[in-house]
C-alpha positions as CSV (number, residue, x, y, z in Angstrom):
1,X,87.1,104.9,114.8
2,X,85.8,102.1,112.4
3,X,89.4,102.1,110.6
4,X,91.1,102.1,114.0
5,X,88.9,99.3,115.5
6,X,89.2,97.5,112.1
7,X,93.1,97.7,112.1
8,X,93.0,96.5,116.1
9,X,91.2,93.3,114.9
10,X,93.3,92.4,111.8
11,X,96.4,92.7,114.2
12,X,95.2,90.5,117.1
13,X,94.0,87.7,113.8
14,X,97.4,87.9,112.7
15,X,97.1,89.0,108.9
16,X,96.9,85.7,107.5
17,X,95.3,84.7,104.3
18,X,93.8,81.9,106.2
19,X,91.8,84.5,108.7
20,X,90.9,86.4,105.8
21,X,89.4,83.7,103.2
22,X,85.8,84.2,101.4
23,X,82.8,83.0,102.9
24,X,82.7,79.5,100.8
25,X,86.3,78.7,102.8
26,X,85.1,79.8,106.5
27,X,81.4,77.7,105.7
28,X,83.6,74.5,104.8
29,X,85.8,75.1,108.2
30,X,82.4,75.5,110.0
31,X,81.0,72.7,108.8
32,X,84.0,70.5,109.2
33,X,83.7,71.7,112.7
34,X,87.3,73.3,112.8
35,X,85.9,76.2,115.0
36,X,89.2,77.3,116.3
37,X,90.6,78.2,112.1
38,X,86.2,79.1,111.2
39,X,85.8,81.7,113.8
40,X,88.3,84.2,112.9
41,X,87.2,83.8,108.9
42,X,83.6,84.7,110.2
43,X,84.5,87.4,112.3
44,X,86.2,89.6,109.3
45,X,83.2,88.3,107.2
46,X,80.8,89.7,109.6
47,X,81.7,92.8,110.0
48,X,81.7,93.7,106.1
49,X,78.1,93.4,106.4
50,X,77.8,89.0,105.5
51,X,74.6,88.3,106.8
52,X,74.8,84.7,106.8
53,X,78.5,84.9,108.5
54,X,77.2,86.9,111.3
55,X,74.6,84.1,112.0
56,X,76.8,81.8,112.3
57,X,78.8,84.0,114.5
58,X,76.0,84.0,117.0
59,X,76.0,79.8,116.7
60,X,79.7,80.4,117.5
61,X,79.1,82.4,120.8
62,X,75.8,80.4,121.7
63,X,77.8,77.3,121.9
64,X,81.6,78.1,122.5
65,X,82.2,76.9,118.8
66,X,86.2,78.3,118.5
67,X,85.7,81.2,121.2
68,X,84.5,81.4,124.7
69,X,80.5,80.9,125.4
70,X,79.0,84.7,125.3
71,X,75.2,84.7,124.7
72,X,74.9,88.4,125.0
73,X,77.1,88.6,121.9
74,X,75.2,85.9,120.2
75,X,72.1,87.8,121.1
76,X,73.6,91.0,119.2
77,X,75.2,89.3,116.2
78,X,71.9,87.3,115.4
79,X,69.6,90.8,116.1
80,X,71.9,92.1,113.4
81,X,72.0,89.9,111.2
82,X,68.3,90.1,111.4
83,X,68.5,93.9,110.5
84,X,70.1,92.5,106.9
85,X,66.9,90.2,106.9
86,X,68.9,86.5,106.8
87,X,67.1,83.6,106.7
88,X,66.7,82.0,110.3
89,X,68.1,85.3,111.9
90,X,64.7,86.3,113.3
91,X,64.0,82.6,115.1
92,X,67.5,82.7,116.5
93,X,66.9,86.2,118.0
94,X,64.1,85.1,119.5
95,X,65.4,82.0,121.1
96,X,68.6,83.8,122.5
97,X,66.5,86.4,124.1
98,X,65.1,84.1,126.0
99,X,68.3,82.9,127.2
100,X,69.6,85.8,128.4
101,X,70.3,86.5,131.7
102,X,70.3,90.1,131.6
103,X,68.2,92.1,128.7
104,X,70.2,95.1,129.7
105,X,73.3,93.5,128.9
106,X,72.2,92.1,125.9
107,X,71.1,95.4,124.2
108,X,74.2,97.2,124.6
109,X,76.3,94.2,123.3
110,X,73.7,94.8,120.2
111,X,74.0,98.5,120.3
112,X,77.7,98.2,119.9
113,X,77.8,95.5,117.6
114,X,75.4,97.0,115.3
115,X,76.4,100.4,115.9
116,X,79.4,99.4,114.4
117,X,78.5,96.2,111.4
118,X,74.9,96.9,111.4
119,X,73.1,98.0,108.0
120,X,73.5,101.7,108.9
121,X,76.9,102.0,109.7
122,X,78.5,99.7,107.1
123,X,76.7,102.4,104.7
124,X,78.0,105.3,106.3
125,X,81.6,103.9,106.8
126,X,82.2,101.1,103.7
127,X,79.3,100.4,101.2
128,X,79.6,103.0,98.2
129,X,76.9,104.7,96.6
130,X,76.5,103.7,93.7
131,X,75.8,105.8,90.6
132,X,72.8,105.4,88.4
133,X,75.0,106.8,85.3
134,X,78.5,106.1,84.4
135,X,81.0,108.9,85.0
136,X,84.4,108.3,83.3
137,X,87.4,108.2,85.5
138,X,90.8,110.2,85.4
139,X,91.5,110.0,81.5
140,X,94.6,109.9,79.6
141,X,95.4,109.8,76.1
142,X,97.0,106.7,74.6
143,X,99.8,107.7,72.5
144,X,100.3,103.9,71.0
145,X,97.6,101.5,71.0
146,X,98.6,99.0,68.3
147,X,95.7,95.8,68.4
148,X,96.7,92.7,68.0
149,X,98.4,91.0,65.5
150,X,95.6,88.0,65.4
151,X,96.3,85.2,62.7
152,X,95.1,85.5,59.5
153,X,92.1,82.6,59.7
154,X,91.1,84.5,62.8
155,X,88.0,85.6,60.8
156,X,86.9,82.5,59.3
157,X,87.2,80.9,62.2
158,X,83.8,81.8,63.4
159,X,85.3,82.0,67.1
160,X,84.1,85.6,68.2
161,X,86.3,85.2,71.4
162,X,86.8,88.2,73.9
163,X,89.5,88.9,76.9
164,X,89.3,91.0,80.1
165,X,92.4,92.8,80.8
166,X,93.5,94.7,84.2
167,X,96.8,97.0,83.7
168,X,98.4,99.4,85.4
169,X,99.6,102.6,83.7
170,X,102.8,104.1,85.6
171,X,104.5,107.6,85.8
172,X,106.0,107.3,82.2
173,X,102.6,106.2,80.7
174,X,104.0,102.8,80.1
175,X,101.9,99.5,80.8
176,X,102.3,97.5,83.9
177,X,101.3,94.5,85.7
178,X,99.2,93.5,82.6
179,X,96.8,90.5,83.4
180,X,94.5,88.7,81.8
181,X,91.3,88.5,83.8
182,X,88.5,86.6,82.1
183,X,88.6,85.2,78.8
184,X,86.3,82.8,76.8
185,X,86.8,80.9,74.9
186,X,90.0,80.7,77.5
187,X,93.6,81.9,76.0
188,X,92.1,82.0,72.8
189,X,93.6,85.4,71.9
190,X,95.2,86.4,75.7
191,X,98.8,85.7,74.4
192,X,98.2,88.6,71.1
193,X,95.9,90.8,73.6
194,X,99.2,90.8,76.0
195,X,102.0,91.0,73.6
196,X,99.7,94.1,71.7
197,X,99.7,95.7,75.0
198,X,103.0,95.7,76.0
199,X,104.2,98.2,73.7
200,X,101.0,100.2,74.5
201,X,102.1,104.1,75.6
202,X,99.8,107.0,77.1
203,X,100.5,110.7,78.0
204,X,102.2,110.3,81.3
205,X,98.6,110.5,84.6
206,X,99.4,113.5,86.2
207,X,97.6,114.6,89.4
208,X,96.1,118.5,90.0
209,X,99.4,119.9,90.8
210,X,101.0,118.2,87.5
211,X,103.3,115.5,89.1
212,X,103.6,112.3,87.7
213,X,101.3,109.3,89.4
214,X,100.4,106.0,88.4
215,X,96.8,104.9,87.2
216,X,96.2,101.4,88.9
217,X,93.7,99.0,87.6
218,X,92.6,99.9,83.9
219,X,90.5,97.5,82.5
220,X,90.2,96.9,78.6
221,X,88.3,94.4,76.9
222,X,89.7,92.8,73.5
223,X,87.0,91.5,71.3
224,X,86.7,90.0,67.8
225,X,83.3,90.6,67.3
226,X,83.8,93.3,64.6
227,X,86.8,91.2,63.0
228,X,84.5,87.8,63.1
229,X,81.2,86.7,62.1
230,X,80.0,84.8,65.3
231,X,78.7,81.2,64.5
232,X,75.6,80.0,66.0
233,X,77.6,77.1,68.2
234,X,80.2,80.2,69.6
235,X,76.9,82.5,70.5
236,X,75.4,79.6,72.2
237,X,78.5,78.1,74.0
238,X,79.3,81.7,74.8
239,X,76.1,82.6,76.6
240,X,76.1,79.5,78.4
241,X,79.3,80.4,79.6
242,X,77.8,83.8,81.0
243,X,75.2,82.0,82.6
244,X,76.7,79.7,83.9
245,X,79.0,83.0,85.8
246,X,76.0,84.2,87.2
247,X,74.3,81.0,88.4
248,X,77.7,80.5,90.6
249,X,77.8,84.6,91.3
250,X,73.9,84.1,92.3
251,X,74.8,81.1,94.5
252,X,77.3,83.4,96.5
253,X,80.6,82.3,94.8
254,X,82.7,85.3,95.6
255,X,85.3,84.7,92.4
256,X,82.4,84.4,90.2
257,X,80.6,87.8,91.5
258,X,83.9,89.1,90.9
259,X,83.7,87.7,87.1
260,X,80.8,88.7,86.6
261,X,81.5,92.3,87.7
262,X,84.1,92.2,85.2
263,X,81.9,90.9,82.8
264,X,79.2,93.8,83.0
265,X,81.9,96.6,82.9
266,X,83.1,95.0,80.1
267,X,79.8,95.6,78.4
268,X,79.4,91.9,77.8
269,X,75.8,91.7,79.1
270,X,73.2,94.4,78.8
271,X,71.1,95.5,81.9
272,X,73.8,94.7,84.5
273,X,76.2,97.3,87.0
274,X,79.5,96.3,88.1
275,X,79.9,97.7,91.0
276,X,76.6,95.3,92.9
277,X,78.5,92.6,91.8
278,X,81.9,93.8,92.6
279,X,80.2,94.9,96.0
280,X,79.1,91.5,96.7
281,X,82.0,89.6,96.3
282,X,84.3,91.8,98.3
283,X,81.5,91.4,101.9
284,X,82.1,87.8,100.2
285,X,86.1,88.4,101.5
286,X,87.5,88.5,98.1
287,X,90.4,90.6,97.9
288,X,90.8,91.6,94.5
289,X,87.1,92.8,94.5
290,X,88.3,94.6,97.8
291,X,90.6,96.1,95.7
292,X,88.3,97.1,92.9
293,X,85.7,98.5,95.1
294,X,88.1,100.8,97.2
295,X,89.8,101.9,93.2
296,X,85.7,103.0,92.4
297,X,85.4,104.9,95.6
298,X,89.2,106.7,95.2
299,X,88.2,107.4,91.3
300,X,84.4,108.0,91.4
301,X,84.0,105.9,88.3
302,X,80.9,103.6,89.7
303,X,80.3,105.6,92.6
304,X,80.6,108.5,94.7
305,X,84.2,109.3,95.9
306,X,84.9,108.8,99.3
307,X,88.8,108.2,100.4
308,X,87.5,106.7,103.8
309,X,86.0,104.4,102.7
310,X,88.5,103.4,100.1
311,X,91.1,103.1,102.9
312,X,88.5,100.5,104.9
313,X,88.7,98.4,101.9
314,X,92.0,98.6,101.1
315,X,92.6,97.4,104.9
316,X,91.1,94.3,104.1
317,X,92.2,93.6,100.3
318,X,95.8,94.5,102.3
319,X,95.7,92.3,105.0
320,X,96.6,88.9,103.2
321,X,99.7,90.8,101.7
322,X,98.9,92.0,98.5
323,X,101.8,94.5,97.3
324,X,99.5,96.8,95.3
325,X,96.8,96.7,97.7
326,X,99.4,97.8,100.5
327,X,101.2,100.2,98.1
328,X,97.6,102.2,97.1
329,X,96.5,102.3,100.9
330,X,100.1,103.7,102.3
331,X,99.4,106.4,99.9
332,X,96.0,107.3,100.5
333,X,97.6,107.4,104.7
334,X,100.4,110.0,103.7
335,X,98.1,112.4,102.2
336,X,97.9,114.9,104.8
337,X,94.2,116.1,103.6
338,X,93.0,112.7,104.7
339,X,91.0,112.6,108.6
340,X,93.0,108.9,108.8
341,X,96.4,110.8,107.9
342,X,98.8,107.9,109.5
343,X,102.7,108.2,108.6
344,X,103.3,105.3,110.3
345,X,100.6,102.5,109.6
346,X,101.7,104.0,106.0
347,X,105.5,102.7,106.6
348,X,103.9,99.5,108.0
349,X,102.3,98.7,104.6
350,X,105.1,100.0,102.0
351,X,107.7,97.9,104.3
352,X,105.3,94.8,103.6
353,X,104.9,95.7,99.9
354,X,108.6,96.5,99.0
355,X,109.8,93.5,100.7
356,X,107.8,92.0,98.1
357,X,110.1,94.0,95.3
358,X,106.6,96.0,94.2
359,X,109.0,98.9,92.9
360,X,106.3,102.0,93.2
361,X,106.7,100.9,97.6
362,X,110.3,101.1,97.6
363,X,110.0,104.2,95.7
364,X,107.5,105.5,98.4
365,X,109.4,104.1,101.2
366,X,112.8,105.2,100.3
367,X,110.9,108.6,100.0
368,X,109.5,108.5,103.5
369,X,112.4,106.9,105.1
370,X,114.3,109.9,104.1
371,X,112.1,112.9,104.3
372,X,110.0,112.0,107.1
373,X,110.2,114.7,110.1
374,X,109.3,111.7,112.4
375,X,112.3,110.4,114.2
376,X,110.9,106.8,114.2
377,X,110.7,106.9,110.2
378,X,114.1,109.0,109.2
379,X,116.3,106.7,108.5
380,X,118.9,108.2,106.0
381,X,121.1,104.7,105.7
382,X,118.0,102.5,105.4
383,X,116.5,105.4,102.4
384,X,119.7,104.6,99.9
385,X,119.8,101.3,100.6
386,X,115.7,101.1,99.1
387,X,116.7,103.4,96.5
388,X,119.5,101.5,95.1
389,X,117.7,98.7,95.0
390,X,115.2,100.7,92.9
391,X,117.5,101.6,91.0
392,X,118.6,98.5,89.5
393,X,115.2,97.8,88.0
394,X,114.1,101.2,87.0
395,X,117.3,102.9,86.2
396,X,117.3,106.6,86.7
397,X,114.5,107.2,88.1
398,X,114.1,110.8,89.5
399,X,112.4,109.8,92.7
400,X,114.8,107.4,93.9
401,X,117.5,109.3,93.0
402,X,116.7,112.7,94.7
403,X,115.8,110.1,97.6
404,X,119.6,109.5,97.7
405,X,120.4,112.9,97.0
406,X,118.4,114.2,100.3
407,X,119.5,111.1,102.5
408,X,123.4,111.8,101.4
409,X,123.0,115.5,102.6
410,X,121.2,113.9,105.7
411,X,124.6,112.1,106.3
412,X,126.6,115.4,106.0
413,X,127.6,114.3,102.3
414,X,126.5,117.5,100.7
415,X,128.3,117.8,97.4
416,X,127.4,114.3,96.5
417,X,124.1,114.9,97.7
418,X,123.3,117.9,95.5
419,X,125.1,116.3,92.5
420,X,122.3,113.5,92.5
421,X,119.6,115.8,93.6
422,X,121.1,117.6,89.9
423,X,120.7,114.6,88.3
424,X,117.1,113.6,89.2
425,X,115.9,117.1,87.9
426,X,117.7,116.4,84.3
427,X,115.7,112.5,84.8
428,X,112.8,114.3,85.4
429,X,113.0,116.4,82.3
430,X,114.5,113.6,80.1
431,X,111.1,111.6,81.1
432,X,109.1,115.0,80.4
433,X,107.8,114.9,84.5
434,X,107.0,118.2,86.2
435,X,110.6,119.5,87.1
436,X,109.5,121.9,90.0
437,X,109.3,120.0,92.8
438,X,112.8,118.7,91.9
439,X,114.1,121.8,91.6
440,X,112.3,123.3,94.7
441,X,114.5,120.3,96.8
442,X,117.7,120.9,95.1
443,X,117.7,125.1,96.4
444,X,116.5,124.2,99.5
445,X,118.6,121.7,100.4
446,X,121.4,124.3,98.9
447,X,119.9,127.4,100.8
448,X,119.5,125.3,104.4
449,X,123.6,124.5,103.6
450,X,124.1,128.1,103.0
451,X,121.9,129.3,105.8
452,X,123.4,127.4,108.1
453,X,127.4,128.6,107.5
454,X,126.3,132.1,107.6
């Protein structure tokens, strides 16, 4: 119920970015008094659990501020932001009780509201639990991991100088999307850290059945601690940089939670979890620490596992567009073992991400579009036109090309079809993937041929 609700609301606010800012943006509308562009910003913000955005929510319904006039609803959003113990939250409660013209009426507004963004529920259904130890995530073993090639004065320089990176690893073990995140001092050593990494291999993820899947958001810190001698002016300027990441992250700058988050799981401070920070800037509205939150709850690395949850986040880290975002949360609704199981809100997302050229979607899609038993997915045309398109930036892929394979045989092409559902099984084995399922399609779709012309 809190998905579908959720999912209702990002639809009628249109999925834009400007609906779906951090808090600092939607205060600035507020206080510039552009009600009409604030409102829907504080909305979203309020129901991941901001305190402060749900107060001004109630202002909002007190006084018509970008929505229609609705003290019951002011009543309830003020009552719970009161239950996250805001500042002002209490007074406000009290006032607007007093203006109401029906207490009835004005409880169940706040039983509904708070039944579904109060304290409680946001626990049950999107706040993870966090873990007091680390627990180490699905591993695999790097097969090359040359470091940098650093200049030679690098260690005289005195320059101790570290860089946050977030990579993907894909089916063949090869490194994707490699970013840097943080860095100080900045692009000191990001350009050797990136060029190092992309020649970086890793047995090829497998999930429990041995098919190949991607690992999405590594994170691997680069540091010339060991190789340098810090000086005195680096240690200094360095921890003034850290502080001065936390002073903002304590001032409720969503980016810098986010930083600092990184920060901690890099091991860069001592005392301090990632996830609280991470946490904090994602109620905050920040999408990448959206992202990061729902990748904890899928992996169990900071916190307990919960795929629900996961998908709630990855609705909002989604709804601004975000390929990978959209890519991880169609997958996590095509897995049939999932209670939000949803074919067709998956299609919805790999559609947006693929028409974005994020390959792993039109992989995915192509797959659904021609496997799918529902008739408004099948699409046997629309399948090899995403494949081939696939195809021309990963080149003989064994996905994409059984894809073809099964949608040809769809069209009544069967020779053709079971010559490329031939060849994905010798891709598969060339790229040393788990050749059953392959092979499983290619005598099916052989037997059903047979079946049928006895």
């Amino acid at each position: 119920m809190f998905l579908m609700r959720l999912c209702c609301y990002l639809l009628a606010v249109g999925f834009s970015s400007s609906a779906l800012a951090d808090f600092g943006s939607a205060y600035k509308l507020f206080q510039d008094k552009n009600y009409e562009q604030a409102m829907p910003q504080l909305q979203v913000l309020a129901q991941l659990g901001h305190p402060q955005a749900q107060l001004l929510l109630a202002q909002c319904y007190e006084e018509g501020l970008g929505t229609e006039a609705d003290l019951n609803k002011a009543y309830a959003w003020a009552l719970t932001a009161k239950g996250l113990s805001q500042p002002g939250a209490a007074e406000k409660y009290v006032e607007l009780r007093g203006k109401l013209e029906s207490r009835r009426a004005g409880k169940q507004a706040f039983t509904e509201i708070n039944g579904q963004y109060g304290a409680l529920a946001l626990k049950s259904n999107l706040y993870p639990t966090i873990h007091q130890v680390y627990r180490q995530p699905t591993v695999v073993k790097p097969l090359k991991q040359d470091k940098p090639d650093y200049p030679n004065h690098f260690p005289r320089s005195g320059i101790a100088a570290w860089s946050v990176v977030t990579y993907d690893i894909n089916e063949n073990g090869r490194v994707e999307n490699a970013k840097v995140a943080l860095s100080f001092p900045a692009g000191a050593i990001d350009k050797y850290a990136l060029d190092a990494m992309k020649n970086w291999t890793f047995t090829p993820p497998r999930n429990s059945y041995g098919d190949a899947i991607r690992l999405d958001h590594q994170i691997h810190v680069f540091n010339l601690d060991k190789l340098v001698t810090a000086s005195r002016k680096f240690e200094r300027e360095n921890n003034e940089y850290i502080a001065a990441i936390r002073e903002a992250a304590e001032a409720d700058s969503a980016a810098n939670q986010y930083k600092f988050g990184l920060i901690a799981q890099a091991g860069l401070v001592k005392g301090q979890k990632a996830l609280p920070w991470y946490l904090k800037a994602a109620i905050n509205g920040y999408a990448p620490a959206q992202f990061t939150v729902a990748q904890c709850l899928l992996t169990g690395s900071l916190c307990d596992k919960d795929s629900n949850k996961a998908i709630n986040w990855l609705t909002y880290a989604a709804a601004d567009g975000d390929p990978q975002a959209s890519y991880l949360l169609s997958h996590q609704l095509l897995d049939s073992d999932n209670i939000q199981f949803d074919p067709e809100r998956a299609a919805r997302y790999l559609e947006s991400a693929a028409a974005k050229n994020y390959v792993p979607a039109i992989v995915e899609y192509a797959s659904l579009l021609a496997m799918s038993d529902n008739p408004k997915l099948r699409n046997a045309e629309r399948a090899i036109q995403l494949a081939e398109q696939g195809l021309e930036q990963d080149e003989d892929n064994p996905k994409l090309l059984s894809t073809i394979g099964i949608a040809l045989i769809e069209q009544g092409k069967q020779e053709r079809g079971e010559e490329m559902l031939e060849q994905a099984v010798a891709a598969a084995e060339a790229r040393n993937w788990a050749t059953e399922n392959y092979r499983e399609l290619l005598n099916d779709y052989r037997g059903q041929v047979q079946a049928d012309t006895k």
